[in-house]
N, C-alpha and C positions, 0 to 999 in steps of 0.2 A: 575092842578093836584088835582084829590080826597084828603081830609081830610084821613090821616091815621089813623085805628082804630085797636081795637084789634081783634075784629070782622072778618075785612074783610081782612086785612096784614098779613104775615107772614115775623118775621123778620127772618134775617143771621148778624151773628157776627165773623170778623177775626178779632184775638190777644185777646185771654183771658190772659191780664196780670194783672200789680198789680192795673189799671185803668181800664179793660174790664170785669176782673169779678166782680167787684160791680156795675158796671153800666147794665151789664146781668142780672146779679140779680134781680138787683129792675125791669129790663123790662117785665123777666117771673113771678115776683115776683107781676107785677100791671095787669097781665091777657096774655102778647104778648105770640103769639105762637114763639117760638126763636130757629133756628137753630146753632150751633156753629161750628169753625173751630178752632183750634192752631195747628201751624208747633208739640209743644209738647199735644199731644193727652191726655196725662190724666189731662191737664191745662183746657180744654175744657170739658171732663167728668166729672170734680166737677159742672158742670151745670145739671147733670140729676137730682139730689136729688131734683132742682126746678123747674122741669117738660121739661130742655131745652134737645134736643138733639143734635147728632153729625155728622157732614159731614167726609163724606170720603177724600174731597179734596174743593179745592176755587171753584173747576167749580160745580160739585155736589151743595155743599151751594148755589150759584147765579142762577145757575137754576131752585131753587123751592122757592126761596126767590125771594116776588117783593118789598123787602127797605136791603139795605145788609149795615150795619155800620162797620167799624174798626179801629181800636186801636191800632198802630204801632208804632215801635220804631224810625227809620228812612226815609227820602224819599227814600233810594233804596227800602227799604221793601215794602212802600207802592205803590212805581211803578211796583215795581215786581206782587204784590198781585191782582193788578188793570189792568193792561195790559198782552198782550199777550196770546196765543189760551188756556191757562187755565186759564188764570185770571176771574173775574169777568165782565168786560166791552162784552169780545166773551163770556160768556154764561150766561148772563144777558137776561130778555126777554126784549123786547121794552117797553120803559114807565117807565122799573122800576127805583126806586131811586138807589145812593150811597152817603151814608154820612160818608167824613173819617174825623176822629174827631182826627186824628195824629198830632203832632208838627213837620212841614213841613216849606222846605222854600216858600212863597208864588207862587213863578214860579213852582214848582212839582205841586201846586194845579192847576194852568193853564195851563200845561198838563195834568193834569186826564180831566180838561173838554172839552178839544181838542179831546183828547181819547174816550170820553164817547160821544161827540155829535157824534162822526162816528159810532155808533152802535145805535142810539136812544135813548142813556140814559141821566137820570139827574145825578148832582151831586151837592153835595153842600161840602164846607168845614166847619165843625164846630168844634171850638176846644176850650179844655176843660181846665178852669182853677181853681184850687184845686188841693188837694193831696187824696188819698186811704181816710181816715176817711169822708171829705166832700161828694165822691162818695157814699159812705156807707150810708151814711144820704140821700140822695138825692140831697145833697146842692150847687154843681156846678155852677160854672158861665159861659155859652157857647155863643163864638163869631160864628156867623155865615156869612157866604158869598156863593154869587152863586143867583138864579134866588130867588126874594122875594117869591113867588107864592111857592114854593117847599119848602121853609123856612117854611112857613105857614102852610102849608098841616103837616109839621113833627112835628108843638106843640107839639101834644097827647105825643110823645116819649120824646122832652125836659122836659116837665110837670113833668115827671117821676122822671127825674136825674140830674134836676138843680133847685136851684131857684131863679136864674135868667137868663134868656136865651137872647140874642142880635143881631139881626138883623143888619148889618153893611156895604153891599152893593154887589159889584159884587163879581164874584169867587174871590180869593187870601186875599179878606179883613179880614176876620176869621183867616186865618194864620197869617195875618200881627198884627191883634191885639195880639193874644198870642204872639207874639217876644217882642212887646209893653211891654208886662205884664210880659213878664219873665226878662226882662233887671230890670224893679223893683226890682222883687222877687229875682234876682240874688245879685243886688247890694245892696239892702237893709239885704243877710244876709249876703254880704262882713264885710258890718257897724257894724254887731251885732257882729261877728270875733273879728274884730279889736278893739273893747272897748271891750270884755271881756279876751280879751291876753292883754290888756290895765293894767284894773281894775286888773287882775291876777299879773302881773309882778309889779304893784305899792303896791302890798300886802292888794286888798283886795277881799273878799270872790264874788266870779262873781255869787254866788246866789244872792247877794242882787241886781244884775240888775231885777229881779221879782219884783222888790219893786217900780221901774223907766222905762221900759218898758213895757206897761201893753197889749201894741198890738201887743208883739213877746210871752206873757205868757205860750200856747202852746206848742212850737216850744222849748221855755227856758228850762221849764219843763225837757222835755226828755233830753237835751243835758247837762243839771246840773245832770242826773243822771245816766251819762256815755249813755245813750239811740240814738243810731246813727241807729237805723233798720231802713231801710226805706220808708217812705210814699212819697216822690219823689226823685227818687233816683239820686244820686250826677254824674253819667254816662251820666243820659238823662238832667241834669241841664247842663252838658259841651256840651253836644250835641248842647242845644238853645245856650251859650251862642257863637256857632260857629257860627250857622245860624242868630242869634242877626248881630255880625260882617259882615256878608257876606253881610245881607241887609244894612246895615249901608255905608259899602263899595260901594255898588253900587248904593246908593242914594247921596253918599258924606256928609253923616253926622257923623261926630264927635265924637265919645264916649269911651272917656279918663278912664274913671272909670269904665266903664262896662271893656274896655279893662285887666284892671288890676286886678278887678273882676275872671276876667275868667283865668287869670293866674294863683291863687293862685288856685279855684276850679281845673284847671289843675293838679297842683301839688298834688294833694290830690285826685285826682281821680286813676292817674297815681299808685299810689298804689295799685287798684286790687281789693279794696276791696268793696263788694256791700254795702253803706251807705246812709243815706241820707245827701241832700246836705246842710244839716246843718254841716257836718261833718269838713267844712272850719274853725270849728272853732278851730279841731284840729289842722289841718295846722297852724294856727295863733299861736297857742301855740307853736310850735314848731319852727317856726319862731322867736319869741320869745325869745327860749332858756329857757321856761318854765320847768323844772322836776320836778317829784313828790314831793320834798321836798317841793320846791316852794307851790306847791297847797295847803300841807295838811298844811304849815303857813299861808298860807294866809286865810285857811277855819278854821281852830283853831283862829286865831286873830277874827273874826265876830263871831264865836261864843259864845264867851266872852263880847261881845259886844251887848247892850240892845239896843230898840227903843226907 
């Protein structure tokens, strides 16, 4: 496969969400010509002001796009979006790329390229690990899987929206390493949870974990200051931490704490409300039996309190 440029490419993008449109952005923003689709049409029309435009449908988009990317929430979305007489695979030309760069279970991605080699196409999975702010920067870290060659060929477009991009073998390996990576990010902000409903219920101010956790400082920041909006939001954090389990289950590997992880996220998703998946931490307090009384002593006591 040719080197993709800006020159000679035109891309197609489905799912401008809160991961699609900054990664659009900086593509029409570093010269691509960038076609757009979202199921919600004016999610996709905040790309004209950067010169992108808009398809009428998936088949439209994939028929004058030869690299088409997306950005989806679920494997049904992203098999729906990819298969069948309007997806992208039937009105794809021969040759072209697809790069879904979605949180998939590894087997969905071994179906699109079951799907794709019966019409001529490539495919690669690359997927993407950061939140909205990283996107924004261009600061991403993308696993990729699927043929090396077509990995290669797509730098130009990683260059843009990562900085670091990884090559890591056949189709399903890209997905398999974001499970990898979100089983961390899940249970690592289980941890942050539970020592600040810790710190909170022994009566002391859970600001002062900024003082002793300097690699969640970000993350603490917003969540000390009631700040739950979300930069990855706590819905598609329960999402992984199901496809976590599914592949766990079917490899027969063990994972006691991820399990338990994903129960509390459960519990605090099950609310409804759009947050990010730092938001466990309310959970924990409430688990707890933390109230506001509790909190405003416990943040009165530190602040009375010198270094």
């Amino acid at each position: 496969m040719n080197p993709i440029t800006p020159e000679k490419n035109k891309l197609g993008f489905v799912g401008i969400g809160y991961m699609g449109r900054p990664i659009a952005q900086r593509l029409l923003e570093s010269g691509f010509k960038l076609t757009a689709y979202d199921r919600n049409r004016s999610e996709a029309e905040e790309l004209i002001r950067y010169g992108g435009t808009v398809a009428k449908s998936i088949a439209d988009l994939s028929s004058r796009c030869d690299v088409v990317l997306s950005c989806l929430p679920s494997d049904e979305a992203v098999l729906n979006v990819h298969s069948g007489p309007e997806g992208t695979f039937a009105n794809a030309q021969r040759g072209s790329l697809i790069i879904d760069m979605s949180t998939v279970f590894p087997e969905t991605s071994r179906q699109l390229l079951q799907l794709a080699s019966e019409r001529g196409v490539n495919v690669l999975d690359v997927t993407i690990s950061g939140s909205t702010p990283a996107a924004e920067q261009g600061a991403l870290v993308l696993f990729g899987g699927g043929e090396r060659e077509c990995f290669e060929a797509a730098e130009s477009i990683f260059r843009v929206i990562a900085g670091k991009y990884f090559y890591l073998g056949p189709t399903g390996a890209g997905a398999t390493m974001k499970l990898v990576v979100n089983s961390l990010l899940g249970i690592g902000m289980q941890a942050i949870a539970e020592a600040v409903a810790l710190g909170e219920k022994a009566g002391l101010d859970h600001n002062r974990l900024l003082d002793v956790a300097p690699a969640h400082v970000g993350k603490l920041k917003r969540a000390m200051m009631g700040d739950y909006s979300p930069q990855f939001p706590l819905r598609l954090m329960n999402k992984d931490f199901g496809l976590i389990l599914k592949l766990a289950a079917a490899i027969d590997a063990p994972m006691p704490a991820t399990r338990a992880a994903f129960e509390v996220n459960a519990a605090q998703s099950a609310t409804g409300n759009e947050l990010d998946f730092s938001a466990v931490i309310l959970q924990m307090e409430k688990q707890a039996h933390l109230d506001f009384t509790d909190k405003e002593r416990s943040r009165a006591g530190a602040a009375s309190t010198t270094k």
